[in-house]
N, C-alpha and C positions, 0 to 999 in steps of 0.2 A: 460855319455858315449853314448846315446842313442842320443845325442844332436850332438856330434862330430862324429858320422855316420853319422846319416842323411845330416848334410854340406858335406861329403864325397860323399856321396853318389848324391847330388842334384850337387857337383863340376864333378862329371863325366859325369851323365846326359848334360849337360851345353858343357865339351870339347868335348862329343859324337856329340852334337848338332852344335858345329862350324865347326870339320870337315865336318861332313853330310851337312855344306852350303857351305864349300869351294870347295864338288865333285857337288855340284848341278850344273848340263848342263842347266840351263833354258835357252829356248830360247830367241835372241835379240832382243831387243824390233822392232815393226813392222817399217820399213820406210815411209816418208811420201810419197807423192804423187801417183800417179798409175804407174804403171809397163808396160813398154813399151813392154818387153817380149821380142820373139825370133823372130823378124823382122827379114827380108832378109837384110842380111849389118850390122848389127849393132851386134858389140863385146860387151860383159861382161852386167852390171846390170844400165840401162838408167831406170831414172822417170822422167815422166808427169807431170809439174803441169801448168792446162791448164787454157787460158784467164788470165793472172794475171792482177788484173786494181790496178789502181793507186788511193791510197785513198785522195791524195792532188795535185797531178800535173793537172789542170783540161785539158782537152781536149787530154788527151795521152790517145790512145786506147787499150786496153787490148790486151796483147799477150800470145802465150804460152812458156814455159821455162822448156828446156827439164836439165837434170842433172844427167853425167854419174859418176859411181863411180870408183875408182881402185881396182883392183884384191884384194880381201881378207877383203873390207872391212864388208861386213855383219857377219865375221867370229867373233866369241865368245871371241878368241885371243888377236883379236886385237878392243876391244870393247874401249879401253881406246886412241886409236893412235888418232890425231889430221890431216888435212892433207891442204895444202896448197890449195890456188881455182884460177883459169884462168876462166873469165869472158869473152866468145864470142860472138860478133853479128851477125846477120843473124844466128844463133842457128837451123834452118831447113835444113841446109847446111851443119852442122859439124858433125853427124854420120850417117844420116840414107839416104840412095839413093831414100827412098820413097817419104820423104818429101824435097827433095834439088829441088834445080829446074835444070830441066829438068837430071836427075839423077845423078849429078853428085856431090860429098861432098866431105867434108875435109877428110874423116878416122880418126879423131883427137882420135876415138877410138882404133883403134890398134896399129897407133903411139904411143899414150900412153903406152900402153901395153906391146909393144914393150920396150920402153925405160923404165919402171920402170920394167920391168923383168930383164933387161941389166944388173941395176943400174947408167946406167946414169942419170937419175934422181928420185927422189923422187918421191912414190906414192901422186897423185895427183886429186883433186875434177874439172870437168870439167862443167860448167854451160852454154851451149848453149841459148840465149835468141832471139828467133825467131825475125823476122822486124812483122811490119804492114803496111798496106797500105798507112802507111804515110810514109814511109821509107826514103825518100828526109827528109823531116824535121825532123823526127826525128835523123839522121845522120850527119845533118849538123848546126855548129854552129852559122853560120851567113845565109843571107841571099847574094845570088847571082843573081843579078838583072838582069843580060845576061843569064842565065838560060828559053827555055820559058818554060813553063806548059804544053802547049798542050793541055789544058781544056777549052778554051776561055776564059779565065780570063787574067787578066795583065801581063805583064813578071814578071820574078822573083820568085824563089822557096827558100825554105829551112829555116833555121832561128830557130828550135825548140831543138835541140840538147842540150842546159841546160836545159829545162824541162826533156828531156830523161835520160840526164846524173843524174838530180838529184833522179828521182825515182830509178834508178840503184844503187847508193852510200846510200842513207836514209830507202828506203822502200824494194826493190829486196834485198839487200846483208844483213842487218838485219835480212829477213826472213833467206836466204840460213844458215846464221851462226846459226840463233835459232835453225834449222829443223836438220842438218847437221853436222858431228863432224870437222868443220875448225879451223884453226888457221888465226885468222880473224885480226891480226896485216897486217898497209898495208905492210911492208917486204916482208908477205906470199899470198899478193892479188897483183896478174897482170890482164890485159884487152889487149882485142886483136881482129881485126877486117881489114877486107880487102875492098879494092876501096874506099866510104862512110864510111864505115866502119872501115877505117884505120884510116880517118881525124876524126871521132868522137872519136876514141883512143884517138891520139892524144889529142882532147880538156877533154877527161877524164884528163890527167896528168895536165894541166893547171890549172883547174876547182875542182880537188879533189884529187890533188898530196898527200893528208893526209888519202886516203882511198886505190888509186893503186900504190903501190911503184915500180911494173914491167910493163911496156908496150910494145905492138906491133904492129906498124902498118906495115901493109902488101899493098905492091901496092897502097897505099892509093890516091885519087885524090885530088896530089898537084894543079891541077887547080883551081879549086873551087874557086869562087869569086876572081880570077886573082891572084891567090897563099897569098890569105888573111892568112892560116895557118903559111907560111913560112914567113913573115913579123910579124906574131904576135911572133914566136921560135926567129926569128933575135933581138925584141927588147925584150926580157926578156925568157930565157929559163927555163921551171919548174923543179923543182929538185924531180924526179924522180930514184929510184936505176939503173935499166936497162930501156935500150932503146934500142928497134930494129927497124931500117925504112930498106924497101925495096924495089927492081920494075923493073920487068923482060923486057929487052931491046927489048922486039916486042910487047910494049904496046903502048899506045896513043903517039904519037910523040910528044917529048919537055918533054913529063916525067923525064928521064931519068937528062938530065939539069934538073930539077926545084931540085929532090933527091939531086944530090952534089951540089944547093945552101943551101938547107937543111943542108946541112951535115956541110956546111963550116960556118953556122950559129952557130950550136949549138956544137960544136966538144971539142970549148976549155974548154964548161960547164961541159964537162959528159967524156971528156978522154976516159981511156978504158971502161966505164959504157955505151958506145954507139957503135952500131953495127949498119952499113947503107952497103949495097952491092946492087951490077946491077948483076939481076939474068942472065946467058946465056940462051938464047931460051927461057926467062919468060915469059909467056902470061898472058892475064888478067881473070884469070878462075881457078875455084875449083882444076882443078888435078893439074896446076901449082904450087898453094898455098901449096895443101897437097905434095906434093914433096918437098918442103923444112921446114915441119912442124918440122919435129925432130931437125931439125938443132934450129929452134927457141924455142923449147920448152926447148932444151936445154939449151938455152942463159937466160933464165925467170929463169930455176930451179933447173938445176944443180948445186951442192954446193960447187962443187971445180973445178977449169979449166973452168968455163964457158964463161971465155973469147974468149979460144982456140976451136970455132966453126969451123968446116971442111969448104972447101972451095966448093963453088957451085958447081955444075954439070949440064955441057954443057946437056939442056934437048931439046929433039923432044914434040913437043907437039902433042898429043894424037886424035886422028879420036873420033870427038865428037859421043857418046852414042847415040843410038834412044831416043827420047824426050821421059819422062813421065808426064803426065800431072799434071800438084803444083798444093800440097796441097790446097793451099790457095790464093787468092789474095797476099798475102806479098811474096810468090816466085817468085819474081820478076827480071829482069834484070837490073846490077849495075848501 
């Protein structure tokens, strides 16, 4: 008898002890990076992770790589949610006016914000990955031999863009998935990038279509080595999920044509999986971009109707900002 109390007694001990773990509030485990905190301009919970170098691309210079999160995720709640990631270049540009150059950034933080409060899209992990002073080369996949330098050196710039691309796909997006609660299927990973930064998009999906299954290039500079981009899309297009190109009609003249030879290249690949528009009053600058961010972010991630993106709006482009002086050498002009 004494024997079958005590089991009773050790058995409620026991279910006393699992409730008492299912009301436990411990706090969630610390995030990595540092804490950018409550900058002037910047929405919700951004971290630091600064200088990141490259343990095998040799000559790619360390950057820093900022990384905002969505509303609620440090919450206890939702300590088990997973959440999709948009990978951006020029990342000093996409939330904070202090560090953009000459103050002026994407907002991709209230955007966001914006749209998963809506529910137009899904909360979503945002990864801003600053340039460095090599920005030409690392942007770009080929070299452009009409390009000069401006350094006394020989013509011709650029050319390093799969070194950058590959530290972004093997060593960057490995860490952000280790550190981070993503759903790291490409499905759930798009890349997204404006001027330079559009055409290195682009050579993302060519070069690791098995890692970004959503892309966007914005404005991107179809010139580049005499539209070498759009001649490589014409003879083989990468199969990519979504594809957005773009390019506001008061940019570099001939633009606009090079977009709908683009368009008419790759169209019969990607059907409705492809979104190309001539923005009204687009210019080639931050507040144009962020002005049509929600539209595109919507095209990346929303999970139903994302085809049915709204149609542009005829924009005034905006009495540039008093200049603040960049952070860094990499706040550069495009």
């Amino acid at each position: 008898m004494f024997g079958t109390l005590a089991t009773l007694l050790l058995a409620a001990f026991a279910a006393q002890d699992v409730v008492g773990s299912h009301n436990d509030k411990s706090p969630p485990p610390a995030l990595p990076g540092e804490a950018v905190g409550t900058a002037p301009g910047v929405t919700g919970e951004v971290r630091m992770h600064a200088a990141m170098q490259s343990a095998k691309q040799k000559g790619l210079l360390p950057r820093n790589v900022v990384v905002w999160l969505p509303p609620g995720y440090s919450s206890p709640l939702k300590a088990e949610q997973r959440y999709p990631v948009l990978y951006m270049h020029d990342g000093q540009n996409v939330f904070n006016p202090g560090t953009a150059f000459m103050g002026r950034e994407w907002h991709a933080d209230e955007v966001a914000t914006d749209l998963i409060r809506k529910g137009v899209i899904p909360p979503i992990i945002i990864v801003g990955v600053w340039n460095s002073p090599e920005r030409v080369a690392d942007y770009t996949p080929d070299v452009d031999v009409q390009e000069v330098r401006g350094d006394n050196k020989p013509q011709g710039r650029g050319g390093e863009g799969a070194r950058y691309l590959q530290w972004l796909a093997t060593e960057l997006k490995p860490f952000i998935d280790s550190h981070y609660r993503t759903r790291p299927g490409r499905e759930s990973t798009a890349i997204m990038g404006s001027s330079l930064g559009g055409i290195i998009s682009l050579a993302a999906a060519e070069q690791h279509a098995s890692t970004f299954g959503r892309v966007a290039a914005v404005s991107p500079s179809l010139w580049w080595n005499n539209g070498s981009v759009i001649n490589r899309w014409s003879a083989r297009a990468p199969a990519v999920d979504r594809l957005w190109v773009d390019m506001g009609d008061r940019e570099r003249a001939g633009l606009c044509d090079a977009l709908r030879r683009f368009e008419k290249a790759v169209q019969p690949a990607y059907g409705r999986n492809l979104h190309v528009e001539v923005i009204p009053g687009g210019t080639h600058d931050e507040p144009s971009w962020s002005a049509r961010l929600g539209r595109t972010l919507k095209f990346l991630f929303a999970e139903s109707d994302w085809q049915l993106v709204d149609p542009p709006e005829a924009r005034v482009p905006e009495a540039p900002k008093a200049p603040a002086p960049p952070a860094s050498p990499s706040a550069s002009p495009k």
